[in-house]
C-alpha positions as CSV (number, residue, x, y, z in Angstrom):
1,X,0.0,0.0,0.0
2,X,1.2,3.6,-0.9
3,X,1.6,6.3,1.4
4,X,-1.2,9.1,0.2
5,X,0.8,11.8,-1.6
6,X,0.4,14.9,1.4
7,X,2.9,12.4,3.5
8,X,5.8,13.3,1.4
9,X,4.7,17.5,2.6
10,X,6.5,18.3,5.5
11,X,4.3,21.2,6.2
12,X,0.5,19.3,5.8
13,X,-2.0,20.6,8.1
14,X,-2.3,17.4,10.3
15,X,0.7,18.5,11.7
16,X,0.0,21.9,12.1
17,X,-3.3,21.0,13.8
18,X,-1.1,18.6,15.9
19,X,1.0,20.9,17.4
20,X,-2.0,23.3,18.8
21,X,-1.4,20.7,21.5
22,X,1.8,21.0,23.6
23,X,1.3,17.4,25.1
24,X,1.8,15.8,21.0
25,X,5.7,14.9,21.9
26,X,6.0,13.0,18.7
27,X,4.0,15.5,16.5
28,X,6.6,18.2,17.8
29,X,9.3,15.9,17.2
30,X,8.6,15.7,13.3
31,X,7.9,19.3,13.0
32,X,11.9,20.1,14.7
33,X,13.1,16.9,12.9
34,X,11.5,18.5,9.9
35,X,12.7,22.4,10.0
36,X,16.1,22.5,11.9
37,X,18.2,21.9,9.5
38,X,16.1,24.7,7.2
39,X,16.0,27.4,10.0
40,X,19.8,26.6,10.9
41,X,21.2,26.6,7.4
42,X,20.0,30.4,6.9
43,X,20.7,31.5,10.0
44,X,24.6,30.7,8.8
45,X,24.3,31.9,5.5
46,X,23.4,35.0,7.1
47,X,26.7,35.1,8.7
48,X,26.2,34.1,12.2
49,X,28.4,31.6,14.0
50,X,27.5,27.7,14.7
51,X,26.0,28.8,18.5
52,X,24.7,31.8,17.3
53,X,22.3,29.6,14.5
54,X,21.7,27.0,17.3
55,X,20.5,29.3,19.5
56,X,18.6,31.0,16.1
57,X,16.8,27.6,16.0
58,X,16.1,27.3,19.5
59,X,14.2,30.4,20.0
60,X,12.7,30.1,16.8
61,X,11.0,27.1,17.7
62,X,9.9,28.6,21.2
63,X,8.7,31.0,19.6
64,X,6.8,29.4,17.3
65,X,5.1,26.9,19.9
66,X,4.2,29.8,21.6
67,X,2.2,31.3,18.5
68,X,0.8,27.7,17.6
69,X,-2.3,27.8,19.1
70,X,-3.0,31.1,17.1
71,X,-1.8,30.1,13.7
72,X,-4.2,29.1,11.1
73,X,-3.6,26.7,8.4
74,X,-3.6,28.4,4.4
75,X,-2.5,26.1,1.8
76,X,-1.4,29.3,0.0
77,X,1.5,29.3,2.0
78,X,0.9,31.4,5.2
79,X,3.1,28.8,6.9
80,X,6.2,28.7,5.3
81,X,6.1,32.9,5.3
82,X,5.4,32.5,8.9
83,X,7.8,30.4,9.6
84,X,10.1,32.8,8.0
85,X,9.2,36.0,9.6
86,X,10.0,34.7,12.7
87,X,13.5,33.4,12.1
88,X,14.5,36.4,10.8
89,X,13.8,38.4,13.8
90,X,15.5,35.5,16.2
91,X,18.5,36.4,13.6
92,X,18.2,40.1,14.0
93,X,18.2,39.1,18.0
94,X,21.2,37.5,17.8
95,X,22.9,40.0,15.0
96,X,21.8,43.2,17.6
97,X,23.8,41.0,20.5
98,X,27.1,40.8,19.0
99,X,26.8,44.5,17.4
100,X,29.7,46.3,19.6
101,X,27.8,49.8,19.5
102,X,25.4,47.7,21.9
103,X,27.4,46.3,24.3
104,X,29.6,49.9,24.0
105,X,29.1,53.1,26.5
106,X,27.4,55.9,25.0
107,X,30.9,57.6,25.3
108,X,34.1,57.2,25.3
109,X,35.7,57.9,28.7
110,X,37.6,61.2,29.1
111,X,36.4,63.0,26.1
112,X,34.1,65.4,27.8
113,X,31.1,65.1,25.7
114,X,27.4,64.0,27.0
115,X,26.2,63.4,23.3
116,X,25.5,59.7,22.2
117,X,28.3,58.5,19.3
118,X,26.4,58.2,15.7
119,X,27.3,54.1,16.1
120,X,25.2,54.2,19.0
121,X,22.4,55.6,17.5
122,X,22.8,53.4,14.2
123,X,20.6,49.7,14.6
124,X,22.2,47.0,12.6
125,X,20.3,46.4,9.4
126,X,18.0,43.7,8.6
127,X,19.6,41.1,6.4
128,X,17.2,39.9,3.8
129,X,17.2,36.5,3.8
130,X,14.2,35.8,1.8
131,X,16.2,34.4,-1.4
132,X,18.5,32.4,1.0
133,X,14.8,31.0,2.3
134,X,13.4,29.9,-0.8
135,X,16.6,28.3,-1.8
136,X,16.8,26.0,1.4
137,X,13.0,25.7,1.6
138,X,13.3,23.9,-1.5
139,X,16.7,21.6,-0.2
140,X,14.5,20.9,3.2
141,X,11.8,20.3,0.8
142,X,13.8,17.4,-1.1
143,X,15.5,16.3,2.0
144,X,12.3,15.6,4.0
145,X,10.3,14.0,0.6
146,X,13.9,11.6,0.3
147,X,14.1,10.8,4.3
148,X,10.3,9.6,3.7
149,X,11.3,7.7,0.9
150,X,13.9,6.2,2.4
151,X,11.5,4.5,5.2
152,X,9.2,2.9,2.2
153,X,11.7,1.6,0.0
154,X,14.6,-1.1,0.3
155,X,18.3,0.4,0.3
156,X,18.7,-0.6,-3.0
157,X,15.4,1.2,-4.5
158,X,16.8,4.1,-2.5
159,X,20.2,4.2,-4.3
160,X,19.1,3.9,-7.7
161,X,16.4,7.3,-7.1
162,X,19.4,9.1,-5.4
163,X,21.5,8.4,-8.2
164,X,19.2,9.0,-11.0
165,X,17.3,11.9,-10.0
166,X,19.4,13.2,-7.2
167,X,22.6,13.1,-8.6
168,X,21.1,12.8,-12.2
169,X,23.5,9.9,-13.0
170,X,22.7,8.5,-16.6
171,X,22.9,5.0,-17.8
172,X,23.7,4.5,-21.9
173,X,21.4,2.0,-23.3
């Protein structure tokens, strides 16, 4: 018997109904085992450090468990815009921490003045990462479909789709 097709979307909206409650353990489990890697990726690619994307995919998923039971399901693609929105502010978070105008006095000691320096005034600007989200959206995309794959075929069926339309390996006739 064949999975039905939704299966192979990581993002269907049993899950998303599932995770309204906090108690689903393994629901939760399949959504982090499902995004991680996506929200982690382009937190690096948009030039933080190792911790600084864990911690980017921690509070991203707190944060989004604590807007679950708010968010409503739109196959138009609310989720995946959603889901972006708010890993771009955890990386702003995490960009504004390590900016040295933040962790800096307002002045420098000794030189007399009471004003505020212009790099203290100056927020760090938003990095868009939209493109960088599309483009591992679609990897996390492949890489869930393939991991579900994986559990329905033998290693054998496995290897010859990875090779063919993975790696796009061609046999001659």
């Amino acid at each position: 018997m064949n999975p039905p097709a939704d299966e192979f979307i990581p993002t269907r909206q049993s899950l998303l109904s599932r995770l309204k409650d906090w108690e689903d353990r393994p629901g939760w489990k399949e959504f982090f085992d499902t995004y991680w890697r996506l929200i982690y990726s382009v937190a690096l690619k948009a030039v933080l450090t190792e911790t600084e994307a864990e911690e980017v995919v921690q509070e991203t998923i707190v944060s989004g468990s604590k807007q679950m039971p708010k968010f409503q399901y739109d196959q138009a693609g609310s989720f995946k815009g959603w889901l972006l929105q708010i890993t771009q502010r955890r990386i702003v978070d995490q960009l504004r921490k390590r900016q040295p105008w933040d962790s800096a006095p307002p002045n420098a000691p000794g030189d007399g003045s009471s004003a505020t320096s212009t790099a203290n005034r100056v927020s760090a600007p938003e990095p868009d990462i939209e493109p960088v989200w599309d483009e591992e959206w679609r990897k996390n995309l492949v890489d869930a479909a393939m991991q579900r794959v994986k559990a329905h075929v033998t290693p054998r069926q496995y290897q010859m789709l990875d090779l063919y339309a993975v790696k796009e390996w061609r046999w001659a006739k």
